[in-house]
N, C-alpha and C positions, 0 to 999 in steps of 0.2 A: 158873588153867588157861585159862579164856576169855579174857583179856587174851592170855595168848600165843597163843592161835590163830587171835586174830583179827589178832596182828601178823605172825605165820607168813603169813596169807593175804592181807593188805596187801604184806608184801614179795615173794608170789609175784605177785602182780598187776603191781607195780611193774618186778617183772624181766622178767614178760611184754609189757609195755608198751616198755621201752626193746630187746627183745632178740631176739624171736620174729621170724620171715620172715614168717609172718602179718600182723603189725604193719606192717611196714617197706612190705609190698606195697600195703598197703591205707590207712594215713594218709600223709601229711605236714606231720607237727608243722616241718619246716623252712622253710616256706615262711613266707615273710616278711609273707603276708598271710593267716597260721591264728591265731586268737586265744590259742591254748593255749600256755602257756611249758611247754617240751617235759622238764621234772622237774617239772609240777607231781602230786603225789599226788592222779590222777585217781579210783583205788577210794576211798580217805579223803573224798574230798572228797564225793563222791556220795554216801556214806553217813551226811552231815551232814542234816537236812532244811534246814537255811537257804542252804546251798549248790544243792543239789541241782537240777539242772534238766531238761525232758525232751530238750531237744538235749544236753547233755553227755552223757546214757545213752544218746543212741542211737550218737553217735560212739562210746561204749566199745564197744558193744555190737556195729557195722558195724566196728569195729577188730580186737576181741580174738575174736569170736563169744562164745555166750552160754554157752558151758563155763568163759570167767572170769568174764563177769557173776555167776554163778549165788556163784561164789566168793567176792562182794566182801562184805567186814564187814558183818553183820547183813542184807544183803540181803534173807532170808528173811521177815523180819519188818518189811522197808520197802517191800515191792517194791509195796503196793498204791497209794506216789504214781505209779507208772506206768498207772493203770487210768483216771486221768481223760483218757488217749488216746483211750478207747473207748466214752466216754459221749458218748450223745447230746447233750449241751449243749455239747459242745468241739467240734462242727458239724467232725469232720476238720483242725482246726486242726495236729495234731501228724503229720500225713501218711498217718493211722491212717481207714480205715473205720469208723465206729460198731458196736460189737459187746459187747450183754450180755452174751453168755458169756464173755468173753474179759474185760471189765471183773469180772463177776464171781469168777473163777478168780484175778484176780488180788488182788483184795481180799480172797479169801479165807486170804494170807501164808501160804501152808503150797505145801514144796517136793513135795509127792503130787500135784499137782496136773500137776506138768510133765509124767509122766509120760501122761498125758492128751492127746487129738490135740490139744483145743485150744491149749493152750502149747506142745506140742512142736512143731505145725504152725510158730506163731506165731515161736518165737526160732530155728528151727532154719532157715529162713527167710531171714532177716536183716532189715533195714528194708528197707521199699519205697522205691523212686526218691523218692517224694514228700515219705517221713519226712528222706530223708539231704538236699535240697532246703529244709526246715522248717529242720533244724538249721544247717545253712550261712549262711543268713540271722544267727546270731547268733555259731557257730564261723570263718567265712569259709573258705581252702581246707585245710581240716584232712583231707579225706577221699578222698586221694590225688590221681591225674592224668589220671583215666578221661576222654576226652574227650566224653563223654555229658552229664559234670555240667554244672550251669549255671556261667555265668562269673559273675563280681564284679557286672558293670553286670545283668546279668539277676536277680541276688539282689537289688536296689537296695543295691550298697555300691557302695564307689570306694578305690581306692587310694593311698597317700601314704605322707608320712616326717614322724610328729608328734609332739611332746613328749608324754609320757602324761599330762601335767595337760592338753594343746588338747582328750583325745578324755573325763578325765575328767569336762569339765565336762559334754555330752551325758550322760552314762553315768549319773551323780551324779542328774541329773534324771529319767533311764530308770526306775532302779531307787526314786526314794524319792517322785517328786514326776510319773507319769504323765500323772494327768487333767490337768495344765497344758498337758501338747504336743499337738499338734497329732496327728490319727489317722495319718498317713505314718509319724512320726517315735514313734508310741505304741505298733506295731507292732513296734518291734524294741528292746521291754525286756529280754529276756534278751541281745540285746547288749553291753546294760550292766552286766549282770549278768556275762557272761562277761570283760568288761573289768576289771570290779573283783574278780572273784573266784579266774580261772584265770590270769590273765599272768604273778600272782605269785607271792612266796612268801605266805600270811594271815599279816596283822600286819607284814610287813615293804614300811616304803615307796618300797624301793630296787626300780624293776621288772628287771626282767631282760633285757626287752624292750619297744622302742617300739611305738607305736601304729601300726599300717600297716595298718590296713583300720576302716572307718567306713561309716554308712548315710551314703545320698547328703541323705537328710531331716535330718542330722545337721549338713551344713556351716554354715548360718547362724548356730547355736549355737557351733559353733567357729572362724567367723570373726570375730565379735564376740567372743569369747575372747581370740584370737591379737591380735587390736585395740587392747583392752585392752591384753597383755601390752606389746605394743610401744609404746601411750603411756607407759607406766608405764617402761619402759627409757627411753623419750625424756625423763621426768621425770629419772629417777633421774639418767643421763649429765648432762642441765646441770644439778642439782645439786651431781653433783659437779667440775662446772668452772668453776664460777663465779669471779665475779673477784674480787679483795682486798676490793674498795669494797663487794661485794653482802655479803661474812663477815662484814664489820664493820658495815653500813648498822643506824642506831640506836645504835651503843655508845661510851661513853666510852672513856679511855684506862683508867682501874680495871677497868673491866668485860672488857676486851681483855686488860689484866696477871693481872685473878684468873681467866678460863677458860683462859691460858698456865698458871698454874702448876695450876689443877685438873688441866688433861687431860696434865701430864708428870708430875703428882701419879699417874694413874690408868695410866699409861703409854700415852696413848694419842695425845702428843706427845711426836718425839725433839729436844730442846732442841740448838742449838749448844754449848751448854758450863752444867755442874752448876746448876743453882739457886742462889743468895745464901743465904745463911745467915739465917735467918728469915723464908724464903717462907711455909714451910707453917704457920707459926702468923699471919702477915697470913694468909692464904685463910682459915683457920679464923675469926679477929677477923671478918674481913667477912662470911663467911656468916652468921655470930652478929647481928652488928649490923641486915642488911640484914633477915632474917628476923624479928626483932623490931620494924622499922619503923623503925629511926633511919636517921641519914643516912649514905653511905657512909664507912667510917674511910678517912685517907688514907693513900697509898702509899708505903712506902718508899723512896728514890731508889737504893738498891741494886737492888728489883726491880725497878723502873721501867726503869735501863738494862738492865738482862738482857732483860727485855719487849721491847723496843727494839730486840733483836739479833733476835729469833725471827722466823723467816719466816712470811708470813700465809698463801699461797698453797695452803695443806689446811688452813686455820684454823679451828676449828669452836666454837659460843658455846656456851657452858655457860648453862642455864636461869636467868634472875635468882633468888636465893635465897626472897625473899617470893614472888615468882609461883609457886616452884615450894609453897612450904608452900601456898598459897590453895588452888591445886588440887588437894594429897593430903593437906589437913588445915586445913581452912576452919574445922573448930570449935575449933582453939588460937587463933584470932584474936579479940582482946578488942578493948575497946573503946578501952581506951588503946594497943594496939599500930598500930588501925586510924587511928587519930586521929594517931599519931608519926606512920605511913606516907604520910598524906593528905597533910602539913606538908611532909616532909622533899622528899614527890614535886613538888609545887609550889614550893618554895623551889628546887630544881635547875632544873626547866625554866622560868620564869617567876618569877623570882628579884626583876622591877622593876614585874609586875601588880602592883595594886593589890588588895587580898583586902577585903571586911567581912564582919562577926559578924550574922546575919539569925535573928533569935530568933522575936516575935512575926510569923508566916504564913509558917513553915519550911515545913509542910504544904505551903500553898498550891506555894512557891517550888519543891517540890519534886516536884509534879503537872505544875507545867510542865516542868521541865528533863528529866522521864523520857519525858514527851512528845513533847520535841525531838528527847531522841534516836532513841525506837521508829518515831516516823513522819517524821522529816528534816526539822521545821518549819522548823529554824534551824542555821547551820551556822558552826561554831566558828570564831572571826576569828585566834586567837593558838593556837600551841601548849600556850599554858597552856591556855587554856579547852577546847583540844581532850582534854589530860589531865583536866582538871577534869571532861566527860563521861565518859572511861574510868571512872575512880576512880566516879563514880555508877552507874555501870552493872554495875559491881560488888559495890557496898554494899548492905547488909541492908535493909530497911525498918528497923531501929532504930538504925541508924547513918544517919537521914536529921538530927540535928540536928549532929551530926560534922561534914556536906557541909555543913550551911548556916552553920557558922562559919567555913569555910574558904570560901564564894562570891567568884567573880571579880566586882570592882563590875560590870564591863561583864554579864556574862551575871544580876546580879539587876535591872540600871538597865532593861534589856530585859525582862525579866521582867514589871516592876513596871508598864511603860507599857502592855506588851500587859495584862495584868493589868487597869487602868483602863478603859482604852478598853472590855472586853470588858464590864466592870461598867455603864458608860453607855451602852452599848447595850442591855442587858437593862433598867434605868429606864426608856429613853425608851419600849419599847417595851409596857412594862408600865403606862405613863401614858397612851399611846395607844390599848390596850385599855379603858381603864379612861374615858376620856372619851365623851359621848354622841357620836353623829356626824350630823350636820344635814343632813335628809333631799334627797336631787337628784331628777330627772327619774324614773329606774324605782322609786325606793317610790314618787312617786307614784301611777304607773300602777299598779303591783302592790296599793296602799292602792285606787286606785277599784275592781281586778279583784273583789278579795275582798270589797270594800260589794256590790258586784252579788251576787257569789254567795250571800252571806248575807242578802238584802232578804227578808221575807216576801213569799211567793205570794199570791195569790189562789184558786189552784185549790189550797190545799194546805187549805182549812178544811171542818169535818166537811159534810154532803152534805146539801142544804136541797130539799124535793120542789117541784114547781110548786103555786102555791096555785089556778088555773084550769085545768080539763081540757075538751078540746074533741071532738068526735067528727063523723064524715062521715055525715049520714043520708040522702043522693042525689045527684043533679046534673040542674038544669035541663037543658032545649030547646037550650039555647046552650053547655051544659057545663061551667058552673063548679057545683062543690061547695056543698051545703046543710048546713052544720054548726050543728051544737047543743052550746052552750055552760056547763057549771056552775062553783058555787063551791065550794070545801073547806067 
């Protein structure tokens, strides 16, 4: 029985909103620059707490007056989020005077209350210029054409015509991620709130409506948005224009003939004329082979002309089959499959290097060569060795003696010299510690400074009294002193 009355009074709400003279006099959901998508279920919505906000209630409220508020779902026993308008910590934030009574009354969820001056004063009323001023800041011109109200630029918004992801990214930050913005732009979180909650239908992410009203503190955020987006289009476009040469840049003719029949495999190439009759098990062979590390199988000359025929011009590569296993499944790779792949990859691109078996100071050989490539010591002379670093940079630490059976001469003959040298220079200079050094001019001096300071004193020994003491016992006529003299 409650469920139906409360949808009874949801659809009178609803109907009062789209259909009353009241309504029509007094909003303007049409305006192009009102945040509210003009069917969203504004009683429902209200009546959610995670929705709910105090400018949405007050534009119901300055809309319908408070003989539908009083109506809307569960109101009775919600209405006390409206009371933190009147508390003295919200310093008037909501357009509301500070008022215990009136905070109290309303906290107190019980509709006995209205009948009280102070509620009755209070909704019978409407909002003050100040509340419907509060909420515009977040609604923009939802609250009719009274030429009283403030404009846009006096609200700090502005107006435009913008994809609803330019204003969600603002909005996104408003609502989840505050203390990051800045206080201009921290001020108008239920902006974002009202962006992501009323434009649409909840849960559905088709809007209804564009975004055409934003704070002015908002644009930097959605100019660098819009920036983004259009580098990203400007990627995307020469991506997909590129020339024959940039489709194919890297790939053999096998690799050109198995991503032809992969993507008219997948439909996602339309061939000149049917495939040859045992393409799709060569594509299957070579994924097989290539994935397990052998060397590519070769090509049939049936597909090869088909191949041939196909225009390159939307030609798109299909992932090599081993690269694509490394990276969605690194732990099938064993140690003989890595060791076939090492072989097979060197033997193709560098097929006349020279390779040796480096057993005894793989270690070593192989401190250096991860070296080279983490900080750029050394820079690969041949394609082979330039592969021959990839495939390292790749490999396990226990697939280091794998790479060192397969080393190009050149990158271990380099190795082995920097290697030397670096070792006769830790000798020499471990033999030059270690030798006395034959004193010059400042030990010298520093050898006399410290004999001085360490010589025995004279005044430094225990304290010897005088062995004669003398005394003044007058003075002549002429006035020299008469002293008298004893011994210890």
């Amino acid at each position: 029985m409650l469920s139906v009355l409360r949808a009874a009074v949801a659809l009178c709400s609803i109907v009062a909103f789209s259909s009353t003279a009241h309504a029509q006099s007094q909003s303007s959901l049409d305006s192009p620059t009102c945040m509210i998508w003009n069917e969203a279920p504004i009683a429902d919505v209200l009546a959610k707490d995670e929705f709910y906000t105090h400018e949405l209630f007050i534009w119901f409220w300055h809309t319908y007056g408070y003989d539908q508020v009083s109506k809307m779902p569960e109101w009775v026993s919600q209405q006390d989020r409206f009371a933190e308008c009147f508390d003295g910590k919200a310093k008037g934030k909501c357009g509301f005077k500070s008022s215990s009574s009136i905070r109290k009354a309303l906290e107190k969820n019980s509709t006995a209350e209205l009948s009280e001056s102070t509620l009755k004063k209070l909704f019978e009323g409407g909002p003050p210029p100040e509340a419907i001023t509060f909420a515009m800041k977040s609604l923009g011109t939802c609250f009719g054409d009274d030429p009283s109200l403030p404009t846009l630029d006096e609200l700090g918004l502005f107006a435009g015509e913008f994809d609803i992801q330019v204003c969600s990214k603002p909005a996104t930050e408003l609502e989840l991620r505050p203390e990051k913005l800045g206080d201009d732009l921290a001020a108008y979180r239920s902006w974002g709130v009202a962006l992501r909650r009323y434009m649409s239908r909840p849960g559905v992410f088709d809007r209804r409506k564009e975004c055409r009203v934003a704070p002015i503190a908002a644009r930097p955020l959605m100019q660098e948005y819009l920036g983004r987006v259009e580098k990203r289009e400007r990627e995307i476009a020469a991506y997909e224009n590129r020339s024959v040469a940039e489709r194919v840049a890297g790939l053999n003719a096998m690799q050109i003939a198995y991503s032809l029949v992969y993507r008219t495999n997948s439909g996602e190439h339309e061939p000149t004329r049917p495939m040859p009759q045992g393409s799709f098990d060569w594509q299957a062979n070579y994924a097989q082979k290539v994935r397990d590390g052998y060397p590519e199988p070769g090509i049939p000359q049936a597909v090869m002309d088909w191949a041939l025929e196909q225009p390159l011009t939307r030609f798109e590569p299909v992932e090599d089959p081993f690269e694509a296993r490394y990276r969605l499944h690194e732990a099938e790779l064993t140690d003989e499959i890595w060791a076939r792949h090492v072989a097979s990859r060197l033997n193709k691109l560098a097929p006349q290097t020279p390779r040796i078996r480096v057993n005894e100071g793989c270690d070593i050989l192989m401190n250096i060569v991860r070296n080279d490539i983490q900080f750029g010591k050394r820079t690969p002379q041949t394609r082979g060795e330039a592969e021959y670093y990839r495939l390292v940079s790749q490999s396990r630490p226990s697939w280091a003696q794998i790479m060192c059976n397969e080393t190009p001469a050149a990158i271990f003959e380099n190795a082995k010299t920097r290697y030397e040298v670096t070792q006769r220079e830790k000798a020499e200079k471990a033999n030059r510690l270690a030798e006395p050094q034959a004193p010059n001019e400042w030990d010298e001096i520093l050898k006399g400074l410290n004999d001085y300071a360490n010589r025995p004193s004279s005044k430094s020994g225990p304290y010897q009294p005088p062995t004669t003491r003398c005394y003044t016992t007058g003075y002549t006529e002429s006035g020299l002193a008469n002293r008298v003299c004893f011994e210890n």
